[in-house]
C-alpha positions as CSV (number, residue, x, y, z in Angstrom):
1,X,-77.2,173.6,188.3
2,X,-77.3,169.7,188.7
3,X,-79.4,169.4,185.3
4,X,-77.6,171.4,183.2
5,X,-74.3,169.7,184.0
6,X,-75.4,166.3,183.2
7,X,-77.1,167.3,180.3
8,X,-73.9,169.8,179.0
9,X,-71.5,166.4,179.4
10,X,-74.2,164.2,177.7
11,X,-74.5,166.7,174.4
12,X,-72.5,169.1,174.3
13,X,-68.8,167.6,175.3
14,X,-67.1,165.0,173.4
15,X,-65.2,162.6,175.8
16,X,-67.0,163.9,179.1
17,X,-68.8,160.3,179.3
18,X,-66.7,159.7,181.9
19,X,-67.5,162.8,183.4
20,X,-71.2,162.0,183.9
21,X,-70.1,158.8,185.8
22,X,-68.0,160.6,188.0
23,X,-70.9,163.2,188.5
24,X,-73.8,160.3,188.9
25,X,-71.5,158.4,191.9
26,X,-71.6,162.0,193.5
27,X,-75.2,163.1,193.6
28,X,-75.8,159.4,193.9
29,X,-73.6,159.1,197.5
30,X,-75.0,162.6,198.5
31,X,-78.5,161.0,197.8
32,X,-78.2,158.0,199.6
33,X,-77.6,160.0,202.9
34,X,-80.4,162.7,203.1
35,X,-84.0,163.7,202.4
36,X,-84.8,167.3,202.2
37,X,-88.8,167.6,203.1
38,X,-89.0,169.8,200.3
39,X,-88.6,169.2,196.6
40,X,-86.9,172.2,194.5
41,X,-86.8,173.1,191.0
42,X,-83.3,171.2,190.9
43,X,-84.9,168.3,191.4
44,X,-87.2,168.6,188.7
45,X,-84.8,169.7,186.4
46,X,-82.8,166.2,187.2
47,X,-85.4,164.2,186.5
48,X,-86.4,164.0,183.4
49,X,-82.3,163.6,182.6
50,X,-83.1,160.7,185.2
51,X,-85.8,158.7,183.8
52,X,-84.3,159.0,179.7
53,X,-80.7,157.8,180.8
54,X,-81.3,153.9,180.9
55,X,-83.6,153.8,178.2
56,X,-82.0,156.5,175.8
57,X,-79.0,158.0,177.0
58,X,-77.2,154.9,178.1
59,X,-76.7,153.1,174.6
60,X,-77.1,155.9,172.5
61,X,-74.4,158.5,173.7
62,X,-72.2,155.7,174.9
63,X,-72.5,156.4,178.5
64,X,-72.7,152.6,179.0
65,X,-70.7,151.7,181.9
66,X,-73.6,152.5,184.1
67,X,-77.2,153.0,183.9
68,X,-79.4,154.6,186.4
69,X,-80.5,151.8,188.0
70,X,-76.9,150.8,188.9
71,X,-76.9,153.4,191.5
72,X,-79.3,152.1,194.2
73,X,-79.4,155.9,195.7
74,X,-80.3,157.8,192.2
75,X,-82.6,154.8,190.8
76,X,-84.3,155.2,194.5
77,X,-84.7,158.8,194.2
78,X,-85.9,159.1,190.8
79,X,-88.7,156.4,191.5
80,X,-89.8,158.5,194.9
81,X,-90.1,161.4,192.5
82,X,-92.0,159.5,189.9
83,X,-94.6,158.0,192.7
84,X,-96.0,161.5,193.3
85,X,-99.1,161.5,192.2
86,X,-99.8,162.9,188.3
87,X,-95.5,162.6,187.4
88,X,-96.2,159.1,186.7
89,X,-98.4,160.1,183.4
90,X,-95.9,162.5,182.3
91,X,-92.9,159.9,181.8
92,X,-92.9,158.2,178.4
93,X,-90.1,155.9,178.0
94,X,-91.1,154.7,174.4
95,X,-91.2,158.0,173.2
96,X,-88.1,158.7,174.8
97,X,-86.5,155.4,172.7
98,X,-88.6,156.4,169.2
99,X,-87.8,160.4,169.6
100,X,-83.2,160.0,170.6
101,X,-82.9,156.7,167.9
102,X,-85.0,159.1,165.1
103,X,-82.3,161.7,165.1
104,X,-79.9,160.4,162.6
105,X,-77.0,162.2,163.4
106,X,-76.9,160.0,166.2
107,X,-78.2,156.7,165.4
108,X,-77.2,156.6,161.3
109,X,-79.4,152.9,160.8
110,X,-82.7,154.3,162.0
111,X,-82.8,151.5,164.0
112,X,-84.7,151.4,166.4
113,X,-84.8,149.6,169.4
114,X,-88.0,147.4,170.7
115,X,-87.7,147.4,174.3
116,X,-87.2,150.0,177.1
117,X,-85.8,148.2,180.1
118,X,-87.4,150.2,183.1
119,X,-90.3,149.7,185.5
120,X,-90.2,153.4,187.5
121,X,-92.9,151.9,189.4
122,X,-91.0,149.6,191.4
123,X,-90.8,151.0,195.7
124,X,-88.1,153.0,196.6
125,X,-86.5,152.9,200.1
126,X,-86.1,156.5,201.3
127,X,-88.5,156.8,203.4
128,X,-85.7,155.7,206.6
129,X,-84.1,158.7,205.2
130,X,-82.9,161.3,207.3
131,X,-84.5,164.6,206.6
């Protein structure tokens, strides 16, 4: 699976972050030319690795050639999936920054950062898609 790819080279692989760039330009190009009509469990599973990679991820595992929103295809796709209605109130960035900086194996300081650079509710452009 898509998911458990990204989230095997995020964890679990030391040296893969190139990898997950590698991977994102994929799934990114195949995104940027189709639309199925229906969403699957893949999707689903993608997501939330989607919408914790710019504000967690991208500093914190040193993944930080790229973010998310870099990739006008993936950014695009994961704000059409957080526009339907009741995903929106599931997606907590904040506790996505508080909960990855807390574990101190990866962040030793306890710092924590402030901000979380994303607005998922910006429009998307795939609806010119082809299905």
């Amino acid at each position: 699976m898509i998911e458990a790819t990204i989230f095997d080279r995020l964890w679990r692989i030391p040296g893969a972050k190139n990898g997950i760039r590698c991977l994102f330009q994929l799934v990114s190009r195949r995104l940027g030319k189709w639309r199925t009509g229906q969403l699957t469990e893949a999707d689903w599973r993608l997501f939330p690795t989607l919408v914790r990679f710019d504000v967690a991820y991208f500093s914190l595992f040193k993944c930080n050639k790229q973010r998310i929103a870099d990739y006008p295809s993936l950014s695009n796709y994961m704000r059409e999936l957080y526009r339907i209605p009741g995903v929106a109130a599931t997606v907590k960035p904040r506790y996505y920054v508080i909960n990855y900086y807390s574990i101190a194996k990866l962040n030793p300081t306890g710092i924590i950062p402030k901000g979380t650079p994303v607005d998922f509710g910006q429009p998307h452009d795939r609806a010119g898609l082809a299905a």
